[in-house]
C-alpha positions as CSV (number, residue, x, y, z in Angstrom):
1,X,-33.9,-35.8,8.4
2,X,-31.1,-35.9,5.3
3,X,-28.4,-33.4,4.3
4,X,-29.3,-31.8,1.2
5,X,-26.1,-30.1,-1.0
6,X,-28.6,-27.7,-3.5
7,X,-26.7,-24.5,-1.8
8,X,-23.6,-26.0,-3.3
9,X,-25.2,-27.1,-6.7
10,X,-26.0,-23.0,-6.6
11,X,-22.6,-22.1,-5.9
12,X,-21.6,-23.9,-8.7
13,X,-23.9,-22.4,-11.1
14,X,-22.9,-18.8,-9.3
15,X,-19.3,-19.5,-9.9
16,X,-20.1,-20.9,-13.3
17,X,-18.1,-24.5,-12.3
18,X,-19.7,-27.9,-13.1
19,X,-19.3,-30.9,-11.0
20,X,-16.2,-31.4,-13.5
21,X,-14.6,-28.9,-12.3
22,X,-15.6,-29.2,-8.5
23,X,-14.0,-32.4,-9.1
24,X,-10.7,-31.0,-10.4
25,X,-10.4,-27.9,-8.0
26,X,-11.0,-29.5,-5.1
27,X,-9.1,-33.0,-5.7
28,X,-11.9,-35.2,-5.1
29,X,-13.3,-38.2,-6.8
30,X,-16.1,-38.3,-9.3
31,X,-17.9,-41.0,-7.7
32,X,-17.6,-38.2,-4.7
33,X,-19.3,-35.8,-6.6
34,X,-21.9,-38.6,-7.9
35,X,-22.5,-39.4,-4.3
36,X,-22.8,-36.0,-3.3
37,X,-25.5,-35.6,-6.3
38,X,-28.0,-38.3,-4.9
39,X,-27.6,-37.1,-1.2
40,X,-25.5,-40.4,-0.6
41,X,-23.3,-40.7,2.7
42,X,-19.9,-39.1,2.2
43,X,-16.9,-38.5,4.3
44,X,-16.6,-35.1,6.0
45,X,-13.0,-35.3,4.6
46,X,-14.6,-35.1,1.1
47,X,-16.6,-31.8,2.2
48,X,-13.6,-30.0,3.8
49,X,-11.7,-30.7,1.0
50,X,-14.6,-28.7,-1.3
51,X,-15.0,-26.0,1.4
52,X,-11.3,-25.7,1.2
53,X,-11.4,-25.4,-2.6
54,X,-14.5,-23.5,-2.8
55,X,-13.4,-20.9,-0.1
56,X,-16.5,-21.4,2.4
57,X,-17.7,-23.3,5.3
58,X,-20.0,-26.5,5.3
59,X,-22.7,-24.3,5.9
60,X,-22.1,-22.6,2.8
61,X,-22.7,-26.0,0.8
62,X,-25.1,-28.2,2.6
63,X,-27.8,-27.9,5.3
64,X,-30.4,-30.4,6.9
65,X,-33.8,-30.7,6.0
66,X,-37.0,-32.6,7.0
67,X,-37.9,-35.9,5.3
């Protein structure tokens, strides 16, 4: 199994953000936001910091899927 983070690409395109600006609102790093991009390992203090800033849960921006 992996984590996959395409329901928070589609927020972004919802809320018409890019991973700029998910960068900036949320206070994260870029290379955050790269990692997130390939499905890399990252910190779940990186992901509450994005729910925080996105207003939502982790559910809301990731989920697991089979390999």
């Amino acid at each position: 199994m992996r984590i996959s983070y395409n329901k928070l690409w589609k927020m972004l395109i919802d809320k018409n953000m890019n991973k700029h600006d998910l960068a900036e609102k949320s206070g994260v790093s870029s290379a955050s936001v790269a990692k997130l991009s390939k499905g890399a390992n990252i910190t779940t203090d990186v992901l509450l910091k994005i729910c925080e800033a996105m207003d939502c849960t982790l559910d809301d921006i990731m989920e697991t899927v089979r390999d």
